[in-house]
C-alpha positions as CSV (number, residue, x, y, z in Angstrom):
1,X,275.7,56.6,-100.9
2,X,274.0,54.8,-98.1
3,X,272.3,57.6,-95.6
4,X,271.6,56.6,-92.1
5,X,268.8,57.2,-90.1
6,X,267.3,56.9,-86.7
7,X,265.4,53.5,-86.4
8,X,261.6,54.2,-84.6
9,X,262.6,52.3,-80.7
10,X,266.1,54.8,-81.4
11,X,263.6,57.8,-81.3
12,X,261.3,56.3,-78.4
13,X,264.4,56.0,-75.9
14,X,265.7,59.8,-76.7
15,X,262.6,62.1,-78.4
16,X,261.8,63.5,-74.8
17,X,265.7,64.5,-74.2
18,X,266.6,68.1,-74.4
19,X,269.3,67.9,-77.1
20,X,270.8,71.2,-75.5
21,X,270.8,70.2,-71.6
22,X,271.5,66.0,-72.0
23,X,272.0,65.1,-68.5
24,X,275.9,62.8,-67.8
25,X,273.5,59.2,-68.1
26,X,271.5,60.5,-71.5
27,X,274.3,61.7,-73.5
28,X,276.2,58.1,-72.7
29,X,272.7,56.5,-74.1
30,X,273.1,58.9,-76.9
31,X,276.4,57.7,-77.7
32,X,275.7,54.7,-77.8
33,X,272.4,54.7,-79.4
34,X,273.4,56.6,-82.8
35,X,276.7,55.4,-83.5
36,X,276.5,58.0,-86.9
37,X,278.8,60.3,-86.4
38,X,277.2,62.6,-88.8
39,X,273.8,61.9,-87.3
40,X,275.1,62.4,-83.4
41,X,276.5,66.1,-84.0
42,X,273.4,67.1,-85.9
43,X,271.3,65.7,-83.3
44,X,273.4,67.2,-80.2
45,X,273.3,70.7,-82.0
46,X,269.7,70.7,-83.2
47,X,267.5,68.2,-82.0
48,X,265.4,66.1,-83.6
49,X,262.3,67.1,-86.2
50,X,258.9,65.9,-84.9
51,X,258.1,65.3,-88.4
52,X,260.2,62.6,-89.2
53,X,261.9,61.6,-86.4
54,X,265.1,62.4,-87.5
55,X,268.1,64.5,-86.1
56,X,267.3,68.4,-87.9
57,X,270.5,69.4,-90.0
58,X,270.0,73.1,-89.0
59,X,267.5,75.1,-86.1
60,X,264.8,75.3,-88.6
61,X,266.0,72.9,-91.2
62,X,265.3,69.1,-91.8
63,X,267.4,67.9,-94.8
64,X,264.8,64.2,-94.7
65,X,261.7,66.5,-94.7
66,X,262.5,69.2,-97.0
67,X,264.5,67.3,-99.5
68,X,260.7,65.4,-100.2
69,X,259.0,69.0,-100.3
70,X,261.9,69.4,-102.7
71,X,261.1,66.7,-104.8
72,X,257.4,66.7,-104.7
73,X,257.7,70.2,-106.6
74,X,260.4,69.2,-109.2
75,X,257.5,68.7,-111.4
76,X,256.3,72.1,-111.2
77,X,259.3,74.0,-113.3
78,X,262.1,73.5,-115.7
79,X,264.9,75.8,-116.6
80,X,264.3,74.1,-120.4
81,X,267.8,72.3,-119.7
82,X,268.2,69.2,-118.5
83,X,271.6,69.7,-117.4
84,X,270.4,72.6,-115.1
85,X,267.1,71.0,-113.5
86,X,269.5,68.1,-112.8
87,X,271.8,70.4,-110.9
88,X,269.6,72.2,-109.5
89,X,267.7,69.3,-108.0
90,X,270.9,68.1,-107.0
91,X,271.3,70.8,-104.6
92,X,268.0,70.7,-103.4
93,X,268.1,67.0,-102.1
94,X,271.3,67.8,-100.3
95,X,270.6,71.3,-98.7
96,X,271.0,71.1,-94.5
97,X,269.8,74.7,-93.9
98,X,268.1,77.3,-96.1
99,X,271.7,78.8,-97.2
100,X,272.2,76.0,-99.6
101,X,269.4,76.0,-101.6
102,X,269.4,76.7,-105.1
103,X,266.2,77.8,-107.1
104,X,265.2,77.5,-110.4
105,X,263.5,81.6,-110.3
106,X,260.9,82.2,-113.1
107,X,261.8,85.7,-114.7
108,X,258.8,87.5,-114.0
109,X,259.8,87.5,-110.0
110,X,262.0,90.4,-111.0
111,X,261.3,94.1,-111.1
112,X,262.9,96.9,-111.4
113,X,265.9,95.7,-113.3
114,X,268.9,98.6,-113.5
115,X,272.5,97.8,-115.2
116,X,275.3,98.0,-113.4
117,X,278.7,96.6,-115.2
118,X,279.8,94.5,-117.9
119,X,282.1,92.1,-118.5
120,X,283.6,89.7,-120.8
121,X,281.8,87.0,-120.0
122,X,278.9,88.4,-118.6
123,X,276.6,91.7,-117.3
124,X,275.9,92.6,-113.8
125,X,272.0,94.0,-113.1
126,X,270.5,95.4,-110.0
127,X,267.2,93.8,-109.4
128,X,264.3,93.5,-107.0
129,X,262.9,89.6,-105.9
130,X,259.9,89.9,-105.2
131,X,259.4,86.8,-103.3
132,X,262.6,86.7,-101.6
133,X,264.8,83.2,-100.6
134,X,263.2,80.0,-99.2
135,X,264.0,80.3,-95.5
136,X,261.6,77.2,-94.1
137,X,259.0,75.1,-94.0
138,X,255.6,75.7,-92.9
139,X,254.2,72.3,-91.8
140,X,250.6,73.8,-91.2
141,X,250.2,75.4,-94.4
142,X,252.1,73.4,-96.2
143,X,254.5,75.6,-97.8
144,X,257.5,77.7,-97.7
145,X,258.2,80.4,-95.9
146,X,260.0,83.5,-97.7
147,X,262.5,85.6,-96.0
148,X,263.8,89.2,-96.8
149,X,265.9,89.7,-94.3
150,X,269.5,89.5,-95.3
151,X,272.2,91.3,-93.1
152,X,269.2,93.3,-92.9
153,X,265.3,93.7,-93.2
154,X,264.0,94.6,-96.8
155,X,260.7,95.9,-97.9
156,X,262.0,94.9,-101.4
157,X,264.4,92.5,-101.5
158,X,267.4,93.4,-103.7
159,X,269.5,91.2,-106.1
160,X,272.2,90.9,-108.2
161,X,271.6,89.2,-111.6
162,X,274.8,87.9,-113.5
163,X,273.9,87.0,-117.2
164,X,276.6,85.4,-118.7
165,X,276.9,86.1,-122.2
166,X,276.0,83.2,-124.6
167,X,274.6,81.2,-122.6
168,X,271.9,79.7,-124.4
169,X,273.4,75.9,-124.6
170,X,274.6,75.7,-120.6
171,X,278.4,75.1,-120.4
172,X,280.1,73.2,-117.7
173,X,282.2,76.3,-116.3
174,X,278.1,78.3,-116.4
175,X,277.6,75.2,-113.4
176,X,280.9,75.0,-111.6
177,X,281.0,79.0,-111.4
178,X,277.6,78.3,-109.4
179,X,279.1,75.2,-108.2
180,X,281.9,77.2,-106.5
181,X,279.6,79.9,-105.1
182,X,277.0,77.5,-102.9
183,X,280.2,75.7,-101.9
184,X,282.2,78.4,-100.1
185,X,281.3,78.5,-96.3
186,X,278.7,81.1,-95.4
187,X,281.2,83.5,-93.2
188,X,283.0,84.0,-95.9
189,X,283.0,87.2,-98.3
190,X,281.7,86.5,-101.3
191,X,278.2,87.8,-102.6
192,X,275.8,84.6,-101.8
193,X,273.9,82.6,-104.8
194,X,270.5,82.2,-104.7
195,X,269.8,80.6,-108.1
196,X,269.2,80.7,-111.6
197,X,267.0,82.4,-114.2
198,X,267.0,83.0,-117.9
199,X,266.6,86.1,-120.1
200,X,263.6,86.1,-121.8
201,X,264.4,87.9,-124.7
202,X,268.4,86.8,-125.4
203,X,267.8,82.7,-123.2
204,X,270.9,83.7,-121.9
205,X,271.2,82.1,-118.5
206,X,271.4,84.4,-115.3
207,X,272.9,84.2,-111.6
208,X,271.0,85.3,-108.9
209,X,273.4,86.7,-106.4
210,X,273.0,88.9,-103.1
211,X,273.0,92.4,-103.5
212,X,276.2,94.7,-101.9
213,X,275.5,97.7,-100.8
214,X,278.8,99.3,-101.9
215,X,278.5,97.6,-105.4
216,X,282.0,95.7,-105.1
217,X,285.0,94.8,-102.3
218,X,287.0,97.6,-104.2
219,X,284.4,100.4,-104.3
220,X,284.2,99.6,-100.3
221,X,287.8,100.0,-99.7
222,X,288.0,103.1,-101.7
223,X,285.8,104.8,-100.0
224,X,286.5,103.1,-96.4
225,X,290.2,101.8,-96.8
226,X,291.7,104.0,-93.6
227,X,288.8,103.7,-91.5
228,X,288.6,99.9,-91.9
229,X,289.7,97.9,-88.4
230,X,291.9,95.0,-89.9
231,X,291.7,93.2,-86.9
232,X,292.1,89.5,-86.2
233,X,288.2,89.5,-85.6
234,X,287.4,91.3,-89.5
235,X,288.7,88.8,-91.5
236,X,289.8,85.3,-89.8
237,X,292.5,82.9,-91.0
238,X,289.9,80.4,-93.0
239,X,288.4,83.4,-94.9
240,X,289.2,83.3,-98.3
241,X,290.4,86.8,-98.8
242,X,293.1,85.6,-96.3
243,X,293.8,82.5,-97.8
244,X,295.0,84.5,-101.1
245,X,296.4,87.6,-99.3
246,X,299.2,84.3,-98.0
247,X,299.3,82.8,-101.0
248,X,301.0,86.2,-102.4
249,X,302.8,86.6,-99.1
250,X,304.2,83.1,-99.8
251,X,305.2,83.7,-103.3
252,X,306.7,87.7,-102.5
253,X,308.4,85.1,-99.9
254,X,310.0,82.6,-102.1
255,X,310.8,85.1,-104.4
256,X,313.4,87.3,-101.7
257,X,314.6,84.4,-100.1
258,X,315.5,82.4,-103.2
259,X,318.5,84.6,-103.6
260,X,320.0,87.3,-101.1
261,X,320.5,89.3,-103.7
262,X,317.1,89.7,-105.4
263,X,315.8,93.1,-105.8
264,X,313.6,92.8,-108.6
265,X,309.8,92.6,-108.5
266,X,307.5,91.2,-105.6
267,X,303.7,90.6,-106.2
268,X,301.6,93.1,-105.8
269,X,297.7,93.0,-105.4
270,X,294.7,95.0,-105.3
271,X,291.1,94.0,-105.0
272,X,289.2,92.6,-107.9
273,X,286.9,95.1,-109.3
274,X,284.0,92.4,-108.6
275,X,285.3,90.6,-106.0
276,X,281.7,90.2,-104.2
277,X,280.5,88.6,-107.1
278,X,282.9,86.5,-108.2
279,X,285.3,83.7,-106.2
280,X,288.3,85.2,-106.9
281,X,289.2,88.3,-104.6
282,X,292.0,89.6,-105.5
283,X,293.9,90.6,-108.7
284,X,298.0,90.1,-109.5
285,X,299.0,93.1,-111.3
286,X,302.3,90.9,-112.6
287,X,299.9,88.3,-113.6
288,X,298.1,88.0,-117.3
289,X,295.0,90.3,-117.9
290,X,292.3,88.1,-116.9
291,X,289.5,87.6,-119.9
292,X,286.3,89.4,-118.2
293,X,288.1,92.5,-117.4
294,X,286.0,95.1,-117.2
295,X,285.4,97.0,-120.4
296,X,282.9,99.7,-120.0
297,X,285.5,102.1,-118.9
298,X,283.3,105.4,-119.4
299,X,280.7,104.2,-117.7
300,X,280.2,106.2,-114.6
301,X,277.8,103.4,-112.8
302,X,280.1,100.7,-114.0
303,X,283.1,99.1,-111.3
304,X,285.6,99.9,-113.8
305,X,289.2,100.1,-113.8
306,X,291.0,100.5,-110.8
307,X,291.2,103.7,-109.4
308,X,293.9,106.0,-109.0
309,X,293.1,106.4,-105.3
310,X,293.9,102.8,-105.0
311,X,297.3,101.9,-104.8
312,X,298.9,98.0,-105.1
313,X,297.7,97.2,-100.9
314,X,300.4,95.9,-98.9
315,X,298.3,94.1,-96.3
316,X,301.7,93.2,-94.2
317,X,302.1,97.1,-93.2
318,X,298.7,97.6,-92.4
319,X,298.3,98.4,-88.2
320,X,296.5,95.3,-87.6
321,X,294.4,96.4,-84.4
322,X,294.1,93.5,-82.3
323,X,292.6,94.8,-79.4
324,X,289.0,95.2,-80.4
């Protein structure tokens, strides 16, 4: 795909504008000047990178410039798949800010390594990163800069590692499971993905995930379910936990309205035990078991079952404070 860029007497006219404060006569030059659509929004919202002349794709983020410091270092590591480097790489050339990068994370750069739950496709450890994630670029050192600040400030950065079980040859649903996490939009509320690693001793592959404090969406409304505020400002209409909380209201829907005299069944939903770590939020209790279903029952640091405290949630009754 052809990927359009500023030509050097494009840069002359415009490199002395300030991108936030275009006076009435620049922004009509800048219109007609980059005709990119792409290019004009990125350049409008973040100006353009001294480096290479070219509109940033983030505050502190040049995809042109970074996508070569990318590149440059491919040589420098290998998961010992081809399929993965590939992906990984992938990723890499198209990130526009530091939230979609993807790493390939030597083992070693974790300490501290605590279990947490199991599944049937995978286990879920608790983990320290040393380094932390890839936040920018430092042009006088020539290098990244590391960031452990994630909703909050760290002294040691914590992470979740998912190691799928059986692993060792990559599978295409091992990719589009990561696939799906780096593509869902950053305010949503699903545990973020930082990258992969691999098990020394088992090769199994592993997903590096950020940490939750409560452990899991259901843990947190366990313990905080009245208290919560489900106001129009919590959880917005493109969030995904809305998208499927409608997507039941739409079924319970068709269901009572198919037939006037329908009393049987409506669907009923409670939160996925690992809902943070995982795509899918919520679980349909009229709906099939799904195949990693907790099984480590007994276990009392494990998300387990659901609890009895937790009840099928019927989100339409909830007081819905719309005020704050």
């Amino acid at each position: 795909m052809e990927e359009f860029m500023l030509n050097d007497d494009v840069f002359e006219q415009i490199k002395d504008f300030d991108h936030e404060d275009l006076t009435e006569e620049q922004s009509l030059l800048i219109d007609k000047l980059i005709l990119n659509e792409e290019l004009k929004i990125h350049y409008k919202d973040y100006g353009l990178c001294k480096e290479c002349k070219q509109p940033k794709t983030h505050y502190i983020w040049c995809r042109s410039c970074n996508a070569k410091h990318f590149q440059q270092n491919f040589k420098n590591w290998t998961s010992g798949n081809h399929e993965v480097d590939k992906f990984i790489q992938k990723v890499q050339l198209k990130a526009e800010d530091y939230y979609d990068v993807l790493e390939w994370i030597e083992y070693d750069r974790f300490e501290n390594v605590e279990y947490l739950a199991k599944g049937g496709f995978g286990t879920i450890y608790k983990a320290i990163w040393k380094d932390g994630f890839i936040d920018k670029w430092d042009f006088e050192n020539n290098k990244w800069i590391r960031n452990k600040v994630w909703f909050r400030e760290y002294e040691n950065f914590p992470v979740v590692l998912k190691c799928l079980h059986n692993s060792q040859d990559i599978t295409s649903d091992f990719l589009r499971e990561i696939e799906t996490h780096i593509m869902i939009p950053h305010e949503s509320y699903i545990a973020h993905c930082f990258g992969i690693t691999k098990e020394p001793e088992s090769r199994n592959f592993i997903i590096v995930m950020a940490y939750v404090k409560n452990g899991s969406l259901r843990q947190h409304l366990n313990n905080s379910f009245n208290s919560t505020k489900w106001d129009e400002n919590k959880y917005h209409s493109d969030h995904e936990i809305n998208k499927q909380i409608e997507e039941a209201d739409k079924i319970n829907e068709k269901l009572t309205s198919s037939s006037s005299s329908y009393n049987g069944p409506t669907l009923s939903y409670t939160t996925n035990p690992q809902a943070v770590y995982t795509s899918r939020l919520l679980d349909f209790k009229n709906l099939p078991e799904p195949k990693n279903a907790i099984d480590n029952k007994d276990d009392d640091n494990s998300f387990g079952e659901y609890s009895e405290s937790i009840e099928a949630i019927d989100f339409t009754k909830l007081d819905l404070d719309k005020s704050n």
